[in-house]
N, C-alpha and C positions, 0 to 999 in steps of 0.2 A: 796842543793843537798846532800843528806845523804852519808856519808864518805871520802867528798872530800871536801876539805879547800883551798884559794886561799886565796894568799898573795898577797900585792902589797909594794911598794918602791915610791919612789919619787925619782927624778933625775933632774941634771936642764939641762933647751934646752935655747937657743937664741929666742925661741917662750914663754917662761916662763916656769914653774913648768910641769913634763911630771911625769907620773906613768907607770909603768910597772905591769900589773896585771899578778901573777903568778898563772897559774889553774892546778894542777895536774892531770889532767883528762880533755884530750880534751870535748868541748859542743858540741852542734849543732851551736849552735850559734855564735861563737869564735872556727873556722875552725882550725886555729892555737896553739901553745902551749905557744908560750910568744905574746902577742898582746901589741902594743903599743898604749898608746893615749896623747893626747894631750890639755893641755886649757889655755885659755891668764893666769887665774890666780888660787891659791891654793882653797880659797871658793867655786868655782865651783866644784872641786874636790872630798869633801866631800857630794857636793848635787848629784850628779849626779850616783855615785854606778858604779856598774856592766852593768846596761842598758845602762846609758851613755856611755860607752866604746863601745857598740855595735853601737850605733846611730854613734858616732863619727866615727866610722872604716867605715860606709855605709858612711858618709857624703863625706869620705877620697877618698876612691872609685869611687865616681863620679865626686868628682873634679879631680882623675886625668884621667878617661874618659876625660872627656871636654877639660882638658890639651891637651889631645893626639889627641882628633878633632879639637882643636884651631889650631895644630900645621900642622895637615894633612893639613886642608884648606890653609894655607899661602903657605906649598910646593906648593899643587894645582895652588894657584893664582901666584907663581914664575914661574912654567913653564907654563902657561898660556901667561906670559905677553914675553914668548919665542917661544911660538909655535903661537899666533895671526900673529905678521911681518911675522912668516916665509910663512904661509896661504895665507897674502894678498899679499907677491910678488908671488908665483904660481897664484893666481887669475889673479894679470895685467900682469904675460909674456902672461898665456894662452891667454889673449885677446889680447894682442900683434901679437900673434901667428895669431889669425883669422884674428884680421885687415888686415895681411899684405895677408891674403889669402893663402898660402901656395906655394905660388910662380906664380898664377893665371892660374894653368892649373889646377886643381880641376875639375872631374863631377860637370855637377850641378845634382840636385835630381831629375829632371824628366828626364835626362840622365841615369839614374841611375834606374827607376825601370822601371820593364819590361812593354813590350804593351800591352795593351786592348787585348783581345781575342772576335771575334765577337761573339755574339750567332748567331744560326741557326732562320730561321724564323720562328716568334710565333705567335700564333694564339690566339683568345680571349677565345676557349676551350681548347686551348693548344694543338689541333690533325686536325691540318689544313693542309695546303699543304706546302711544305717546313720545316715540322719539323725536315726532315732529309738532309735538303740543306748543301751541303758539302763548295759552295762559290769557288771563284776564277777560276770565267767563262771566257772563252777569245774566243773572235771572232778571226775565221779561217773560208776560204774557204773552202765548201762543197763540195766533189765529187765522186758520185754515192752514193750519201744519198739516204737513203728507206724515207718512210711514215709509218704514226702510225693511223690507225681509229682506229675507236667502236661507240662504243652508250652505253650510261648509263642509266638506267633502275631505277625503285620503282615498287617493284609487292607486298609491305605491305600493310597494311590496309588503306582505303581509309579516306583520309586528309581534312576535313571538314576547309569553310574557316571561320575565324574568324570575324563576323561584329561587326564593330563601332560604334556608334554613331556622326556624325560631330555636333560640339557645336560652332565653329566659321568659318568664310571664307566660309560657304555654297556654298555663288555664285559661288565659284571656285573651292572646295571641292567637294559639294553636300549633300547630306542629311545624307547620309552613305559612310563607305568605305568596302568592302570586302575585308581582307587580306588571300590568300593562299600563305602558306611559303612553302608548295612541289605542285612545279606544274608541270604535266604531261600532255602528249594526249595521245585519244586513246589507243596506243598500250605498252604503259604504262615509252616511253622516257619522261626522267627528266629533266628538263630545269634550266639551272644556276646553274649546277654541274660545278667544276674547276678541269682540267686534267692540270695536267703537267708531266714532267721528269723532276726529284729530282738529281740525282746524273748524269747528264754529264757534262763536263768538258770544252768540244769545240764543236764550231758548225756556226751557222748564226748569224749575229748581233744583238743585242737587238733592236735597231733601224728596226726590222724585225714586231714588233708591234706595231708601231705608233711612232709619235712625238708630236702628239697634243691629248692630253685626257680627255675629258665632261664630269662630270657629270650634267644632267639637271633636273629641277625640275618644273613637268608636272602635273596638275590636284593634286597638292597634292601628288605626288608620283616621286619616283628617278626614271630617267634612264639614265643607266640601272642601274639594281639592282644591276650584279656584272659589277666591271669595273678594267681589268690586266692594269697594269702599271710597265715599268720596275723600277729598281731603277734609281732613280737623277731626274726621271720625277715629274711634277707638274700636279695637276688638276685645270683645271677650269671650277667654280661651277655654274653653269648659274640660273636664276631664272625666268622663264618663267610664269610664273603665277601674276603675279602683284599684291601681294601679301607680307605681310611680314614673314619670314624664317626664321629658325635660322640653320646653319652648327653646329653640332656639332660633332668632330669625336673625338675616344676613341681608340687611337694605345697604345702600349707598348712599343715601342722604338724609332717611329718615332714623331716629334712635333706635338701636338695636334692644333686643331684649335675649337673654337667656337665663333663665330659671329653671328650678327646680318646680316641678308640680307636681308633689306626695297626692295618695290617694286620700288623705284628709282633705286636703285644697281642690273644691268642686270647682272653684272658676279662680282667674287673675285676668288683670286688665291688661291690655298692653300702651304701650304711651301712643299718644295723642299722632297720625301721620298726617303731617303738613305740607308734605311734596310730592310729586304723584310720581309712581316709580314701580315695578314690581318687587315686590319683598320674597324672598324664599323662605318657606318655615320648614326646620326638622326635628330630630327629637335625637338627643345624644343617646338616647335611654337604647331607642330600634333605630337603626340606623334606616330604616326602609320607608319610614313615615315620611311624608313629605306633602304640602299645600304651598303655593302662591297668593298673595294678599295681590290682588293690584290696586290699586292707589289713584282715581281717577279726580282731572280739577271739571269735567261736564256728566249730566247726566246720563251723556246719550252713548251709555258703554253695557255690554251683557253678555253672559257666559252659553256658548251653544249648550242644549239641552243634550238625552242619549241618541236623537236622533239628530245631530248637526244642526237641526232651525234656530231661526231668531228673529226677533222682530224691536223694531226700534220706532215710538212712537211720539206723538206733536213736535217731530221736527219741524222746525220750521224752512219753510221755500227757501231754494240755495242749490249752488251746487258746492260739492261737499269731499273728502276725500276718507274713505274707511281703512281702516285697519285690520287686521286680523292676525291675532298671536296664538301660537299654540306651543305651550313649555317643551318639548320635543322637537318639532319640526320648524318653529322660526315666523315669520312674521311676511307677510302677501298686504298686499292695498288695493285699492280697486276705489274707481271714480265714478261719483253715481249726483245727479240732477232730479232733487224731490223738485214736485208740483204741486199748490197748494189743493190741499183735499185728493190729492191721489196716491198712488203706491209706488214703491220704486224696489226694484228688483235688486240685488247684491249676492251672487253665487261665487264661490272659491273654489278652487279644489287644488289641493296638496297632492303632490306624486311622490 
């Protein structure tokens, strides 16, 4: 390096012969103004120069890095081998703790979270009767309860029936089957439309609709198509055809059922329906067969007849809101104000 001269010395260390390079002029290299170095013996000294003084200072460097992580880690592993006991007695009080229960009056965890909330009842369209059942019906004595008629109506375009082909069970069957899913007479009543009242509260007993509920299966075909049943009731399926059947129904909250019913098996029950909902039944056997169970929590529900009427009796005074579903065409409501001891009119009509 032009105009700067460095000197060095010799000195002796407990590691053997040490030089002291003196540079006038800090380098880049040698940060420092006096750098010291180091070597077991003098001969190394003259081989080694200026460079070696550098190499050595880096070598220096990282051994006492490694000094200083050797030493970090041993603290590490000193308060380690302090904080592991202290760790594993909190671990066995806590379980101490549980074992002994906590005095054994602790909730349990289904004490603890809250109840089911029922839904409303649901339908396989979703807009059936009962979507807006409010639940917690209670039988009470009726007195000077009004009546609710009407008649339910289709003045839409006329409902061509669907034929089948029958391909097994003929003899019982028959060759074909004609399905009409909207059936009317004449004067254009709808037959196996579902009326009820959705939101009343109190009134007559469920037991105001039957205790015993059929469904039968006739020529291939359910009856009846629809069939109200309160809740907690069961059906039993009859098989009238001597023939083999299969039940199969498709509820959303209530226990399904699918069976086989050989024509040795005249009846099976169906399980117990606790929540009010429409069920579809059909028969894997005909694919054509087809009935609705509905599933009602009040009495005050009924299937229009061949002629769309219906009548709905000891309501009780109120104003009220009705429903009306028909598996085909969907679901109308209509608001009607009984009077006590009078009648109240409720007419639909489906386009």
């Amino acid at each position: 390096m032009a105009g700067a001269r460095n000197s060095s010395r010799l000195v002796r260390s407990p590691r053997g012969f040490c030089c002291i390079w003196k540079i006038r002029r800090p380098s880049r290299l040698l940060p420092g103004y006096r750098q010291p170095c180091c070597w077991q013996s003098l001969p190394r000294l003259a081989s080694f120069g200026q460079s070696g003084v550098v190499a050595h200072q880096k070598q220096m460097h990282h051994d006492q890095r490694l000094k200083q992580s050797i030493g970090l880690r041993k603290k590490m592993e000193k308060k380690m081998k302090r904080v592991i006991p202290l760790f594993m007695l909190v671990v066995i009080l806590g379980l101490m703790i549980s074992a002994c229960g906590g005095g054994g009056n602790a909730p349990t965890a289904a004490a603890t979270q809250p109840a089911a909330v029922e839904e409303p009842m649901a339908t396989d369209a979703g807009d059936g009767p009962g979507s807006a059942a409010t639940g917690g019906y209670k039988a009470e004595p009726v007195t000077g309860g009004g009546t609710i008629t009407g008649k339910i109506t289709y003045s839409g375009a006329p409902v061509e029936p669907e034929v089948m082909t029958v391909d097994k069970d003929t003899e019982r069957c028959g060759e074909s089957k004609e399905i009409l899913k909207v059936k009317t007479d004449g004067s254009g009543g709808l037959a196996d439309a579902v009326v009820r009242i959705t939101n009343i509260q109190t009134g007559k007993p469920l037991e105001e609709l039957g205790t015993e509920f059929v469904l039968d299966q006739v020529d291939c075909v359910y009856v009846p198509t629809v069939l109200i049943v309160p809740v907690g009731a069961e059906v039993t399926i009859k098989n009238s055809d001597a023939i083999l059947h299969n039940v199969h129904t498709t509820p959303f909250d209530n226990p399904p059922l699918n069976v086989a019913q050989p024509a040795s098996q005249t009846e099976i029950k169906s399980p117990a329906f606790t929540i009010p909902e429409i069920i579809p039944v059909g028969c894997d056997v005909h694919a054509w067969m087809h009935a609705d169970i509905v599933v009602v929590d009040n009495p005050y529900a009924i299937a229009t007849g061949a002629d769309g009427t219906f009548t709905l009796t000891d309501v009780p005074p109120g104003d009220y809101t009705v429903e009306v579903w028909h598996s085909e065409l969907g679901l109308q409501t209509a608001n009607v104000s009984v009077v006590e001891g009078q009648e109240a009119t409720v007419n639909v009509d489906y386009k």
